[in-house]
PAPA-391075 format. One record per atom (N, C-alpha, C): residue in one letter; chain; atom name; z, y, x. Coordinates in Angstrom, 1 decimal, decimal comma. Example, Ala and Ser with C-alpha at 12.3 -4.5 7.8 and 13.67 -1.06 7.14 Angstrom:
REM residues 2
   aa   ch   at       pz       py       px
    A    A    N      7,8     -5,7     13,2
    A    A   CA      7,8     -4,5     12,3
    A    A    C      7,8     -3,3     13,2
    S    A    N      7,1     -2,2     12,8
    S    A   CA      7,1     -1,1     13,7
    S    A    C      7,9      0,0     12,9
REM end
This chain:
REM residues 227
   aa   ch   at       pz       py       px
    X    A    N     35,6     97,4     40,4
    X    A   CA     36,2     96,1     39,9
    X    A    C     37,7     96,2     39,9
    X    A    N     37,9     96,2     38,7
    X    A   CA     39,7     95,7     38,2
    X    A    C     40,5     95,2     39,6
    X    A    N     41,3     95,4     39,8
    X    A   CA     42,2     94,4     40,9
    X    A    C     43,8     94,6     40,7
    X    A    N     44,9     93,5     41,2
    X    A   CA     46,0     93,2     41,0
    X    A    C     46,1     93,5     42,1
    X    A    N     46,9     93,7     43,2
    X    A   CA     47,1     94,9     42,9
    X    A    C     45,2     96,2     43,3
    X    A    N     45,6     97,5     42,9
    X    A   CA     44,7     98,3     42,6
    X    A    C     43,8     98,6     43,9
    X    A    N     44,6     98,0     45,2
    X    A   CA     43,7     97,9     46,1
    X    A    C     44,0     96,8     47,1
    X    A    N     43,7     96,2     46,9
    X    A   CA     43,4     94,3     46,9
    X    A    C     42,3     94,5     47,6
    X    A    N     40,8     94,5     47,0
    X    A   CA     39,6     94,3     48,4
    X    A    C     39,7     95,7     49,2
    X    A    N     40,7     96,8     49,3
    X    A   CA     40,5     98,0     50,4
    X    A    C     40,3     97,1     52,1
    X    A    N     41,3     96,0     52,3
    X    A   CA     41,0     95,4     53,1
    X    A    C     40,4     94,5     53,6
    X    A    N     39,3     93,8     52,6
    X    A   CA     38,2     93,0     52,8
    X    A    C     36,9     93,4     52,6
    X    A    N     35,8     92,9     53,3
    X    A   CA     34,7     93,6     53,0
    X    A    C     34,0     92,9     52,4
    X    A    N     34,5     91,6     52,1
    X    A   CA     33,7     90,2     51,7
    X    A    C     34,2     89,3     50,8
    X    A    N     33,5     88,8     49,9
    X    A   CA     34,2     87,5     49,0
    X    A    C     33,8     86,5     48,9
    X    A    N     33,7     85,5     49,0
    X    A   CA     33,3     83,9     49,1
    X    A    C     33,7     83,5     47,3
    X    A    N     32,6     83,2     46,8
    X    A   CA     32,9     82,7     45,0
    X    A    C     32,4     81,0     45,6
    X    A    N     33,4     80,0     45,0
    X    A   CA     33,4     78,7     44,9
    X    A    C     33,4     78,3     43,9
    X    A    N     32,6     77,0     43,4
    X    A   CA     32,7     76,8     42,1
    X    A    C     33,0     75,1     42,4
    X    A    N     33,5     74,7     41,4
    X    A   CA     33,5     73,1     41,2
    X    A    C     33,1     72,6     39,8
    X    A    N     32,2     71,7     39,8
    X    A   CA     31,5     71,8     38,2
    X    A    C     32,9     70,5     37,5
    X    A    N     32,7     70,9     35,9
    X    A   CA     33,8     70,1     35,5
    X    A    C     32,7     69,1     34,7
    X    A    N     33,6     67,8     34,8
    X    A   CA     32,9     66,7     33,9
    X    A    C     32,2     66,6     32,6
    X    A    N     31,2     66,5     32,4
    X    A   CA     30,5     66,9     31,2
    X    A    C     31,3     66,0     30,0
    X    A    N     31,7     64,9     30,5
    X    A   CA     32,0     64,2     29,0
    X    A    C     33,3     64,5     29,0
    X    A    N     34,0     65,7     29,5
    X    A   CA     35,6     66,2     28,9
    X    A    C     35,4     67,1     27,5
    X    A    N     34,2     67,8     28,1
    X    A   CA     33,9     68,8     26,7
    X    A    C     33,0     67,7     25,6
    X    A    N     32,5     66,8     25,7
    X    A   CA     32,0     66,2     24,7
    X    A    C     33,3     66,0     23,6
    X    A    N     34,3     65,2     23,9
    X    A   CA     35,9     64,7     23,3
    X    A    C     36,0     66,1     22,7
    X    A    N     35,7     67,1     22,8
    X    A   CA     36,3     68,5     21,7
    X    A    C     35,8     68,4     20,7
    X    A    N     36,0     68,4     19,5
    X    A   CA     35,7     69,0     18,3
    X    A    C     36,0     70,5     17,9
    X    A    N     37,1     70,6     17,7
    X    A   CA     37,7     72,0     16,8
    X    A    C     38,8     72,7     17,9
    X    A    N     39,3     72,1     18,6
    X    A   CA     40,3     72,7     19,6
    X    A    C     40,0     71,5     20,5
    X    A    N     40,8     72,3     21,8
    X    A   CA     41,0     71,7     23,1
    X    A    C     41,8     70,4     23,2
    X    A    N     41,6     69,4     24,0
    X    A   CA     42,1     67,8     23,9
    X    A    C     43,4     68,3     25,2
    X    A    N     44,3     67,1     25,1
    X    A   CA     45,1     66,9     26,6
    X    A    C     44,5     66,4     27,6
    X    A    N     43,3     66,3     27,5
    X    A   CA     42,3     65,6     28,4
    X    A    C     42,0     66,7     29,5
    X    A    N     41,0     67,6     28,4
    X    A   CA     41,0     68,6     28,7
    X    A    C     41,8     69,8     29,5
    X    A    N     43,0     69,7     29,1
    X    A   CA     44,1     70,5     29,8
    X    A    C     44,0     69,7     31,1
    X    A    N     44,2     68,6     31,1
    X    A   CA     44,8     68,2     32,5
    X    A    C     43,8     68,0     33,5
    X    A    N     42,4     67,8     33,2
    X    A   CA     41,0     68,5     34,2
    X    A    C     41,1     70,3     34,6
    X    A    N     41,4     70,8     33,2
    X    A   CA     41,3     72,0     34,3
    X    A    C     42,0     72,4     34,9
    X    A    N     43,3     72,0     34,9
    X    A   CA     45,0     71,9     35,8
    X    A    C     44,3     71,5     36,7
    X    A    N     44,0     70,5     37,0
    X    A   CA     43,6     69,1     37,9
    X    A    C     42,4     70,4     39,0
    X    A    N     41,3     70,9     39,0
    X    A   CA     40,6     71,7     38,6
    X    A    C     41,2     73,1     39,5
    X    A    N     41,8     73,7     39,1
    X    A   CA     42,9     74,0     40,0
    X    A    C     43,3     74,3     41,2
    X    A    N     43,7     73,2     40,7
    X    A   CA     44,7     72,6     42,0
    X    A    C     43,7     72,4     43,0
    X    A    N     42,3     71,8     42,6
    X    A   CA     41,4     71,2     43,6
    X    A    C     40,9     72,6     44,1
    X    A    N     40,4     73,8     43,6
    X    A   CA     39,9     75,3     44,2
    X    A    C     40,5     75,7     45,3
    X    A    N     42,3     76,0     44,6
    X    A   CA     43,3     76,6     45,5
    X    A    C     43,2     76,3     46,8
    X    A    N     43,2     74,9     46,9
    X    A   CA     43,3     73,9     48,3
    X    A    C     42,1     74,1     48,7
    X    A    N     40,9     74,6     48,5
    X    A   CA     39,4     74,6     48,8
    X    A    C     39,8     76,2     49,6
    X    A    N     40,0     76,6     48,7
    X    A   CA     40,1     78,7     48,9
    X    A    C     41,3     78,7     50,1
    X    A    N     42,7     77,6     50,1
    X    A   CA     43,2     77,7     51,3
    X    A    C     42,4     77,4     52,6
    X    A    N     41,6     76,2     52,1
    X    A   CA     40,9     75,5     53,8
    X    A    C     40,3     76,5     54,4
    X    A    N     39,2     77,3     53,1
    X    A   CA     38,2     77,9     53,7
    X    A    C     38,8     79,3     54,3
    X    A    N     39,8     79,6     53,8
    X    A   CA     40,5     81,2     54,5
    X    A    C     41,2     80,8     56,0
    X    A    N     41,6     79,6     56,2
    X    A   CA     42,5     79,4     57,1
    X    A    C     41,1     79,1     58,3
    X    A    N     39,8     78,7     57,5
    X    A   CA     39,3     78,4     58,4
    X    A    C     38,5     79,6     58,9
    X    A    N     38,5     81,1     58,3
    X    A   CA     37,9     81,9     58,3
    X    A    C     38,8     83,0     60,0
    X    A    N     40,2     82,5     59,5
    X    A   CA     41,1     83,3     60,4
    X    A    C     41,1     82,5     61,1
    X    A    N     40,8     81,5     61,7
    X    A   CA     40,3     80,5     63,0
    X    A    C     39,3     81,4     64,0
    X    A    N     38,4     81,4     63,0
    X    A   CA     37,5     82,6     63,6
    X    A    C     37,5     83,7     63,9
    X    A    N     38,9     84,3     63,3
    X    A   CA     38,9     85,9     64,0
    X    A    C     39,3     87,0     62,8
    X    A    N     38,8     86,0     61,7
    X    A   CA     38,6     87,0     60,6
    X    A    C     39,8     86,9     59,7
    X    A    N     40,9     87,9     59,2
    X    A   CA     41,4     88,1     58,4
    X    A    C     40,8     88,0     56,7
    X    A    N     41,3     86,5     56,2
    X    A   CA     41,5     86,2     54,5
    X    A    C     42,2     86,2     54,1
    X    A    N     41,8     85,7     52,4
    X    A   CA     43,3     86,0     51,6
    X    A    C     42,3     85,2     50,0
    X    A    N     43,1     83,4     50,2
    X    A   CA     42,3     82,9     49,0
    X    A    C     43,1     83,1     47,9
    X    A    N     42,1     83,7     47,2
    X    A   CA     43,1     84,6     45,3
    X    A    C     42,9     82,9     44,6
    X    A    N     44,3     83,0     43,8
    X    A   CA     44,6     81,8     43,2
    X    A    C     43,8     81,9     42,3
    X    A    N     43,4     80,3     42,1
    X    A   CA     42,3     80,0     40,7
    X    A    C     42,7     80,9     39,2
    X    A    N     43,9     80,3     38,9
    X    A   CA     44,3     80,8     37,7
    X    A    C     45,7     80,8     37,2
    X    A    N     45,8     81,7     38,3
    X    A   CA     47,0     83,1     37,9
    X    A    C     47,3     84,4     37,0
    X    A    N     47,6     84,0     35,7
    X    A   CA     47,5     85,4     35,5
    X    A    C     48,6     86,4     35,7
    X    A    N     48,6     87,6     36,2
    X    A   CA     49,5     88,4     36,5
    X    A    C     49,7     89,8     35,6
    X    A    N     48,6     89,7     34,2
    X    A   CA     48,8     90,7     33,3
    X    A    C     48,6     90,3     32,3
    X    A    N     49,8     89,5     31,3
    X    A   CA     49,6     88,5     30,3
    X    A    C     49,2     89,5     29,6
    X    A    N     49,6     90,5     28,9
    X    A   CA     48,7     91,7     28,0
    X    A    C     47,3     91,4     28,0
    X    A    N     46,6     91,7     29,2
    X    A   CA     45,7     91,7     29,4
    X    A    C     44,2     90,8     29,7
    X    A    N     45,5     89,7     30,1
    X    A   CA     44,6     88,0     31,0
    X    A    C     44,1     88,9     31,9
    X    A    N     44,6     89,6     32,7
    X    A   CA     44,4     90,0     33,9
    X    A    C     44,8     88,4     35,4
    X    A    N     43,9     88,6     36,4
    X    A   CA     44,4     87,7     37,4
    X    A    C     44,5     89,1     38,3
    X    A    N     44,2     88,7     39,7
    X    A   CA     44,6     89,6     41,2
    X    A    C     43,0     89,9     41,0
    X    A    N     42,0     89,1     40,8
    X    A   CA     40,9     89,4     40,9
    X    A    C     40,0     89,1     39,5
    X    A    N     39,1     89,2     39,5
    X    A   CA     37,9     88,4     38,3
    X    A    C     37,0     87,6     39,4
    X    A    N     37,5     86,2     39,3
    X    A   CA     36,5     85,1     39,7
    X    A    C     35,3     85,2     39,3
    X    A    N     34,8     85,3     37,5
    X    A   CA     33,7     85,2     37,0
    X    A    C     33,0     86,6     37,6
    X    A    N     33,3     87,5     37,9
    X    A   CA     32,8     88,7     38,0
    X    A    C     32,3     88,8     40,0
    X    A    N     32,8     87,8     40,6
    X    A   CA     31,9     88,0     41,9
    X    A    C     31,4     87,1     42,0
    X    A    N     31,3     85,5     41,4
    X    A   CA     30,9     84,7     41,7
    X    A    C     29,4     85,6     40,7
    X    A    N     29,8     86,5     39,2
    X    A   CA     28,0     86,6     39,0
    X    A    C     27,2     87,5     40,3
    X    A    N     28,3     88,7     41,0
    X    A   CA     27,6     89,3     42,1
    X    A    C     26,9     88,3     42,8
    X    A    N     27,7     87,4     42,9
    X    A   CA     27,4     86,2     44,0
    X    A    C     26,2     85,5     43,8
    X    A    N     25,6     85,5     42,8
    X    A   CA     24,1     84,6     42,1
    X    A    C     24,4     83,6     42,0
    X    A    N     25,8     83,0     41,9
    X    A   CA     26,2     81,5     41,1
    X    A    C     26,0     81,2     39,8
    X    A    N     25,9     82,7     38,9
    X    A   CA     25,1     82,9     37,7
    X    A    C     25,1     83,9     37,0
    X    A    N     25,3     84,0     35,7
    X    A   CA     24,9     85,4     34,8
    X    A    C     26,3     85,3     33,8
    X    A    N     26,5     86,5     33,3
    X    A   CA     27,3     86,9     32,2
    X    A    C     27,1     86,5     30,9
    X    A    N     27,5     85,4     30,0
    X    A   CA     26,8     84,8     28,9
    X    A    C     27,6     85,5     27,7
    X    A    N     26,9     85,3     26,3
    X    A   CA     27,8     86,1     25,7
    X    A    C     29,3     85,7     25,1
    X    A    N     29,5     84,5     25,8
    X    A   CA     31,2     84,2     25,4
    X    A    C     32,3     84,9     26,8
    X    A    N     31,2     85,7     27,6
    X    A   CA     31,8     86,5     28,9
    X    A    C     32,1     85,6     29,9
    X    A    N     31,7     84,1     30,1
    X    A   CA     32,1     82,9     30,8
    X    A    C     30,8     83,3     32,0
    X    A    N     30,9     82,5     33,0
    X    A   CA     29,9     82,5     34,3
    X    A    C     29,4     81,4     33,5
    X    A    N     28,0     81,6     33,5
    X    A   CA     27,2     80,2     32,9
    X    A    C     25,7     80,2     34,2
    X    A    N     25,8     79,2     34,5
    X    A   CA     25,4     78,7     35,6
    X    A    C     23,7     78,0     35,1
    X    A    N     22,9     77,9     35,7
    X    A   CA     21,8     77,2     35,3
    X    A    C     21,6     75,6     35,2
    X    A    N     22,6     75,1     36,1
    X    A   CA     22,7     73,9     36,3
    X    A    C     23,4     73,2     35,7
    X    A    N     24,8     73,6     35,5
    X    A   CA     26,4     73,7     34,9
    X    A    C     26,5     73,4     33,8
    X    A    N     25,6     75,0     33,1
    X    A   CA     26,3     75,7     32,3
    X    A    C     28,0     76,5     32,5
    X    A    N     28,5     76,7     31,5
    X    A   CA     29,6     76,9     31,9
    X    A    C     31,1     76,0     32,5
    X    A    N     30,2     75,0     32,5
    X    A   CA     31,0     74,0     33,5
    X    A    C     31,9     73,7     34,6
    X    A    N     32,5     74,9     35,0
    X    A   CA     32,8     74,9     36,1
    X    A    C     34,2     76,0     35,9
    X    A    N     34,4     75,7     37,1
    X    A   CA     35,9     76,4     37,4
    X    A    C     35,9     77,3     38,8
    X    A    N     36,3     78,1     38,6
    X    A   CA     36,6     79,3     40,3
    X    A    C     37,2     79,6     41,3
    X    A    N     37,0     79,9     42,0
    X    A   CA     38,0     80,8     42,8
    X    A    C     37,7     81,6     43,9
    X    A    N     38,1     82,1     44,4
    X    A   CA     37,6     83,6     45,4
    X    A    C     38,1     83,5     46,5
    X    A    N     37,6     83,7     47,8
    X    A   CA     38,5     83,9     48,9
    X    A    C     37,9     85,6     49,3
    X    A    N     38,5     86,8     49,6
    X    A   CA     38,5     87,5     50,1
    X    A    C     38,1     87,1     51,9
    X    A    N     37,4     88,1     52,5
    X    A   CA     37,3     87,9     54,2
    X    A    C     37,0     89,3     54,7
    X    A    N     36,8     89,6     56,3
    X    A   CA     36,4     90,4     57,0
    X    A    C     35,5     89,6     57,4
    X    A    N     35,1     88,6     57,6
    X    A   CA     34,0     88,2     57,6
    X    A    C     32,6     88,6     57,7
    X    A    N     31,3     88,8     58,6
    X    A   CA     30,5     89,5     58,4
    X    A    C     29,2     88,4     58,0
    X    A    N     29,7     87,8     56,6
    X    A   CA     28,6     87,4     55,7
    X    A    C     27,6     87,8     55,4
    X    A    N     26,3     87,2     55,6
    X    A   CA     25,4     87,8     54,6
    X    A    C     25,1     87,9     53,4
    X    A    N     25,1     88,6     52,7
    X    A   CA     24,8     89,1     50,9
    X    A    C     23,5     88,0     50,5
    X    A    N     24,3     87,7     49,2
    X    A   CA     22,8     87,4     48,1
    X    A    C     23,1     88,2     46,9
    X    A    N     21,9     88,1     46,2
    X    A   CA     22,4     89,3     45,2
    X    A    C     21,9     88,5     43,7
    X    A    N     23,1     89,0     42,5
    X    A   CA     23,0     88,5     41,6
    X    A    C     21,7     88,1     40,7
    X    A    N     21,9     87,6     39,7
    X    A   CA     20,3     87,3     39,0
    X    A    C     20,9     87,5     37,4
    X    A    N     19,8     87,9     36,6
    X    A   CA     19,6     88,2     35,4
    X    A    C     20,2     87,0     34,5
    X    A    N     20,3     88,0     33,3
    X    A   CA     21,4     87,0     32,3
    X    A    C     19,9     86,0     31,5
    X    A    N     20,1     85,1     31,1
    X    A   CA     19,1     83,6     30,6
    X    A    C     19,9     83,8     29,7
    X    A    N     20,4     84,4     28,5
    X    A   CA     20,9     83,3     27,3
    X    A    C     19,9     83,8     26,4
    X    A    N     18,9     85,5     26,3
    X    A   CA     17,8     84,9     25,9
    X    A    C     18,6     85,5     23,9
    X    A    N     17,8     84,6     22,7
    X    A   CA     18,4     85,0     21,5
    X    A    C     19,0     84,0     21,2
    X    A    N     19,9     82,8     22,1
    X    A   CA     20,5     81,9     21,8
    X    A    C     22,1     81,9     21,5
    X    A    N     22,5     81,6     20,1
    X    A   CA     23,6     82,2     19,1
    X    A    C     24,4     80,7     19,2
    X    A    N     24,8     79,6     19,9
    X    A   CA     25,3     78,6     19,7
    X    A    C     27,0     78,8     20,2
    X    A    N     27,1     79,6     21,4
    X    A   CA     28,3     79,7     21,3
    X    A    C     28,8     80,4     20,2
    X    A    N     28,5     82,0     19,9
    X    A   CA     29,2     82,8     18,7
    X    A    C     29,0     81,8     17,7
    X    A    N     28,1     80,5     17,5
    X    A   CA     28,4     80,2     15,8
    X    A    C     29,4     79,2     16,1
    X    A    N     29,9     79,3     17,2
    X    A   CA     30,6     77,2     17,8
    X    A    C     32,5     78,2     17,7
    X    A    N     32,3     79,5     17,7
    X    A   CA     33,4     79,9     18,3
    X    A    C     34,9     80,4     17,0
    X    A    N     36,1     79,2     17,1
    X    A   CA     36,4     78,9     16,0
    X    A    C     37,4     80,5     16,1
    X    A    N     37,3     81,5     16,5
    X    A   CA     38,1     82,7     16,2
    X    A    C     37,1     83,8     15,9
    X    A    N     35,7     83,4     15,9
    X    A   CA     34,8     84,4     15,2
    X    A    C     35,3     85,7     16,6
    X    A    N     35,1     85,6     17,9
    X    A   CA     35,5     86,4     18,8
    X    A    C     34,2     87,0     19,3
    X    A    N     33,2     86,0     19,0
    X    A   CA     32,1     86,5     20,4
    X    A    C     31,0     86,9     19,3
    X    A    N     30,6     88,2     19,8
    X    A   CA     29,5     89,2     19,0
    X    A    C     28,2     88,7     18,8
    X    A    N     27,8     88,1     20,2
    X    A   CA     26,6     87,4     20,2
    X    A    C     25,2     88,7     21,0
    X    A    N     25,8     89,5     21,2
    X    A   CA     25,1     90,9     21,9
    X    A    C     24,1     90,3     23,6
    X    A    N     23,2     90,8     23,6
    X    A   CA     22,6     90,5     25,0
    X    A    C     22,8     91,2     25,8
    X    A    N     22,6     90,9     27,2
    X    A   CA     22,5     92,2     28,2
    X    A    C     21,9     91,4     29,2
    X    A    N     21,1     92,5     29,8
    X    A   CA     20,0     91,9     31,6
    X    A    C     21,2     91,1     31,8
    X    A    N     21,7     92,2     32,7
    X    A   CA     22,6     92,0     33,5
    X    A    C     24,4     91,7     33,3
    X    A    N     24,9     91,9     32,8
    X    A   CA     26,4     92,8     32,2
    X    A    C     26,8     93,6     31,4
    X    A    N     28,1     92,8     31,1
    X    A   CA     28,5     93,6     30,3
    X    A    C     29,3     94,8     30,5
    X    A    N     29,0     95,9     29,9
    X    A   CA     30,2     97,2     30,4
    X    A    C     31,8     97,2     30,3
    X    A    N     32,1     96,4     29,6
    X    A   CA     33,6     95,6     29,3
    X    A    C     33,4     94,5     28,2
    X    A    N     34,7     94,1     28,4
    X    A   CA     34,3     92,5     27,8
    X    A    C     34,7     92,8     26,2
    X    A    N     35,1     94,2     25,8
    X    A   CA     35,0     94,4     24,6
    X    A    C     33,6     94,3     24,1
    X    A    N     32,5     94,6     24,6
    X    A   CA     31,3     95,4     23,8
    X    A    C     30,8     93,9     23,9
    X    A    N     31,3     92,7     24,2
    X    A   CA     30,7     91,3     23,9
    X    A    C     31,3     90,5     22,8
    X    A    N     32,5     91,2     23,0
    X    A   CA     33,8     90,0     22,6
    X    A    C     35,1     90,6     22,1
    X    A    N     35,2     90,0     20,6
    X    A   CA     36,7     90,8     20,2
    X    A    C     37,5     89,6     20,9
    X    A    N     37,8     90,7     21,4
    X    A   CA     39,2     90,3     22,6
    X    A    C     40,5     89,8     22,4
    X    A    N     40,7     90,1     21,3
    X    A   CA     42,1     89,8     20,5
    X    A    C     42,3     88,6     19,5
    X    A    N     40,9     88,9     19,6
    X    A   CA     41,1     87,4     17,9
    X    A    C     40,8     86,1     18,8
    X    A    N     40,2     85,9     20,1
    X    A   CA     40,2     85,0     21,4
    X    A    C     41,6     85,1     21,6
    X    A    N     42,1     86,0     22,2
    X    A   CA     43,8     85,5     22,9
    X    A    C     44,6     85,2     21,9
    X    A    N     44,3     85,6     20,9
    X    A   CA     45,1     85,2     19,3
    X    A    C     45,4     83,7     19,5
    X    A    N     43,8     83,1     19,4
    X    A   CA     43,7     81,7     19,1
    X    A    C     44,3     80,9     20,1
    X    A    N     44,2     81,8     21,5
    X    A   CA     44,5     80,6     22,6
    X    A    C     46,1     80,9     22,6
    X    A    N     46,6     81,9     22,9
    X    A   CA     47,9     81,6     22,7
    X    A    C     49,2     81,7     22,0
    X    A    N     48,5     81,6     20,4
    X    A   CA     49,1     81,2     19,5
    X    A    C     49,1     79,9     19,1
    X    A    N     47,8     79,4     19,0
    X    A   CA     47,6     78,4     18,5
    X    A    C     47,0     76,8     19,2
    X    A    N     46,2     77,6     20,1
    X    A   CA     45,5     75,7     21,0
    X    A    C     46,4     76,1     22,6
    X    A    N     47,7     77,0     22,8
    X    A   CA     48,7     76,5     24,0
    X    A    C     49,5     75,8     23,3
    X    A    N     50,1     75,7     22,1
    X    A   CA     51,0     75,3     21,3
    X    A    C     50,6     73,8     21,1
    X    A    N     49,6     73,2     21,4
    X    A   CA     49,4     71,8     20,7
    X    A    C     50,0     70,6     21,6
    X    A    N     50,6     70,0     21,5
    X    A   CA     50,7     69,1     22,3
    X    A    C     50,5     68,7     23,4
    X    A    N     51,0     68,7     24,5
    X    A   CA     50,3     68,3     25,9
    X    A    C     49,1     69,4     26,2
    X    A    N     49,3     70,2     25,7
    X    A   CA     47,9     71,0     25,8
    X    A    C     48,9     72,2     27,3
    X    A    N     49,4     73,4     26,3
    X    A   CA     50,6     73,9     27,4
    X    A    C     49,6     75,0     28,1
    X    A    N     48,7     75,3     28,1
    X    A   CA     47,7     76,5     28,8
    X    A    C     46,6     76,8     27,8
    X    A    N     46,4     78,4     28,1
    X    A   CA     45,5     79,5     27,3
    X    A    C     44,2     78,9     27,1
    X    A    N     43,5     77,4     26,4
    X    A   CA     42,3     77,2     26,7
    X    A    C     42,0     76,7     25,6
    X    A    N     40,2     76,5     25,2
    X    A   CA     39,6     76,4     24,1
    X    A    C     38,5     75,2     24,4
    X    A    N     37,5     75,8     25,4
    X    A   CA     36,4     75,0     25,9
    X    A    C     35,2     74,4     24,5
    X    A    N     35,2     75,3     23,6
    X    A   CA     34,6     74,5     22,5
    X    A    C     32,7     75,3     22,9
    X    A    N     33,2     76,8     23,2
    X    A   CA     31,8     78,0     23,7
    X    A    C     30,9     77,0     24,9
    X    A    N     32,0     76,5     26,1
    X    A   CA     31,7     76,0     27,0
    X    A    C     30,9     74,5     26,7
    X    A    N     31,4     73,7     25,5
    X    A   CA     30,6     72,4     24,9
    X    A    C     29,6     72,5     24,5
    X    A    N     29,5     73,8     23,7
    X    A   CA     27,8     74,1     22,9
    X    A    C     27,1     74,8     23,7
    X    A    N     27,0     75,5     25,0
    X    A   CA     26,0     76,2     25,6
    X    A    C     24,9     74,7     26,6
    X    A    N     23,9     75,2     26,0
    X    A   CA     23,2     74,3     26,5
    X    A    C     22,7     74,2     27,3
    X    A    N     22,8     75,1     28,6
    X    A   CA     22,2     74,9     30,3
    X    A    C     23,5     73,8     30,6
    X    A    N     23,1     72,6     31,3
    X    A   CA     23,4     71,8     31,8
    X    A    C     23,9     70,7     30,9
    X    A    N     23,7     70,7     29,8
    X    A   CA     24,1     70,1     29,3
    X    A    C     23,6     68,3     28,7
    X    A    N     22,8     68,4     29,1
    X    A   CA     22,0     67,0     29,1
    X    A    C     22,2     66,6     30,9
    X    A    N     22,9     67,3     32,0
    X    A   CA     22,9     66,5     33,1
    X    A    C     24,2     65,5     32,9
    X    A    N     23,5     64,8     34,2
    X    A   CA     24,7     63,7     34,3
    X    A    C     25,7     64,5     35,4
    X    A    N     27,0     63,7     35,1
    X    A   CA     27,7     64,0     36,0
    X    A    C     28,0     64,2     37,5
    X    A    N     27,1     65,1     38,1
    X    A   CA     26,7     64,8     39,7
    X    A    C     27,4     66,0     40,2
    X    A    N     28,4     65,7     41,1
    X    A   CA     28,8     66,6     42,2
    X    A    C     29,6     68,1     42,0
    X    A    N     29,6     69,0     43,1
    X    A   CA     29,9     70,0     43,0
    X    A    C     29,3     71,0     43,2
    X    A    N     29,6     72,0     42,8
    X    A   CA     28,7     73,4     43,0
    X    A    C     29,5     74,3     44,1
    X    A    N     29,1     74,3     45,4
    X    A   CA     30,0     75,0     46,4
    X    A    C     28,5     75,9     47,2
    X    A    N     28,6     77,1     46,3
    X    A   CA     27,5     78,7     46,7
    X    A    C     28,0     79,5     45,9
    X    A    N     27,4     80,5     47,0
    X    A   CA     28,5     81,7     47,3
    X    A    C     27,5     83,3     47,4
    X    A    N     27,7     84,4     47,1
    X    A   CA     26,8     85,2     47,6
    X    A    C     27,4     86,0     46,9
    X    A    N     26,6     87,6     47,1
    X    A   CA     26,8     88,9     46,5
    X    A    C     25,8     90,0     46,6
    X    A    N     26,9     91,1     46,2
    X    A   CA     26,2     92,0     45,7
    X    A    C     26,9     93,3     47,5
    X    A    N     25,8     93,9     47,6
    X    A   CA     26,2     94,9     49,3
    X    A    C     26,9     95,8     48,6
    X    A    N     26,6     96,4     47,8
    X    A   CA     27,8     97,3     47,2
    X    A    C     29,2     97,1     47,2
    X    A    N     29,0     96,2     46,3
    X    A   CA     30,6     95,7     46,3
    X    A    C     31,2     94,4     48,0
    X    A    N     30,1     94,3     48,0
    X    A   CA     30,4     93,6     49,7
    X    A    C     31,0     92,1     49,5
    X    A    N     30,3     91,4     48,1
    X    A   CA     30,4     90,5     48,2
    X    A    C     29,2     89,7     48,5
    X    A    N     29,6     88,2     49,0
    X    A   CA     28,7     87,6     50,1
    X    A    C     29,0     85,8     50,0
    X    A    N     27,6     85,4     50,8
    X    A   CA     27,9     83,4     50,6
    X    A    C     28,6     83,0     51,6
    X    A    N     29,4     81,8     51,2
    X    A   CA     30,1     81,3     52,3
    X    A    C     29,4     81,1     53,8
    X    A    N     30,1     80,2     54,7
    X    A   CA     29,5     79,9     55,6
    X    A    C     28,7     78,5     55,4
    X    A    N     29,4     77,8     54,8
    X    A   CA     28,8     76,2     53,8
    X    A    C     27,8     76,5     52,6
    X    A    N     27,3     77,9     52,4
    X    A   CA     26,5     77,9     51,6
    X    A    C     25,4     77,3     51,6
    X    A    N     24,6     77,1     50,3
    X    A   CA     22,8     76,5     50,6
    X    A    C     22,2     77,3     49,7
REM end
């Protein structure tokens, strides 16, 4: 796994993926591009992770164990939309969900609803291990997706890079040329993929999604608050 810097987990053996589900009726208000509504839930979003990924590290080194909670959404390789870590990429080790083909964590309950963040630990968590991708021959993101980015390609499990799902360019095109630029908007976001995928999408607005798990290879693993 990619990392900011290149050896970032050499000193953890463990990752904690948190999620917080976002309000279903923010993505309803999208039509064609991202609202200011929008923007300021997933700011808001955030803010709320970071402070989750602080408690839970501070509360981890209470115990003995050296953390390190990786910011929600930092990016530190604008080229690339690189962060320090890929949230979506341990929370799928983690069985929070699967790789959908807009390359978002889409959740069974959610959908892609939700927002991340990672805490690194020494920790000696126990592993859950990821689960298979559900989107199945369902084309609603690639036809919803106004940069014609996403291929529409399946896979069990993952993807080998996020090219062989997704032109990668005609996506950061759109987001930061054109829907950071809009008014009160001010960040790289779209949420239109995230409005049309239909896992969770008839629920009501209930709660948060805080579970955690992994894959022993990579030595990610569930919180201690997990269920």
């Amino acid at each position: 796994m990619p990392t900011i810097p290149s050896n970032l987990i050499e000193s953890f053996s463990r990752g904690v993926s948190i999620a917080v589900q976002l309000p279903i009726s923010v993505f309803e208000m999208i039509s064609d591009q991202p609202t200011p509504i929008y923007a300021a839930v997933y700011q808001t979003a955030n803010r709320l992770l970071d402070e989750i990924a602080f408690r839970t590290a501070v509360m981890l080194q209470k115990d003995g164990f050296p953390s390190l909670p990786v910011p929600a959404s930092q990016i530190l390789d604008r080229k690339n939309f690189h962060g320090a870590i890929s949230h979506k990429a341990v929370a799928r080790m983690a069985g929070l969900g699967w790789q959908g083909k807009n390359l978002l964590l889409i959740t069974s309950k959610y959908g892609s609803r939700v927002r991340l963040v990672t805490v690194l630990t020494k920790a000696p968590l126990e592993n859950d291990q990821p689960i298979e991708n559900h989107c199945g021959r369902c084309t609603q993101c690639q036809e919803a997706c106004p940069s014609n980015a996403i291929k529409g390609l399946s896979t069990k499990n993952h993807y080998s890079s996020r090219n062989e799902a997704l032109h990668f360019d005609r996506c950061v095109e759109k987001l930061t040329k054109e829907f950071t630029e809009i008014p009160e908007i001010g960040v790289p976001i779209c949420g239109i993929c995230i409005k049309v995928c239909p896992f969770g999408r008839k629920l009501k607005n209930t709660g948060q999604c805080n579970r955690a798990a992994g894959d022993s290879q990579a030595g990610f693993t569930r919180p201690l608050t997990g269920q």
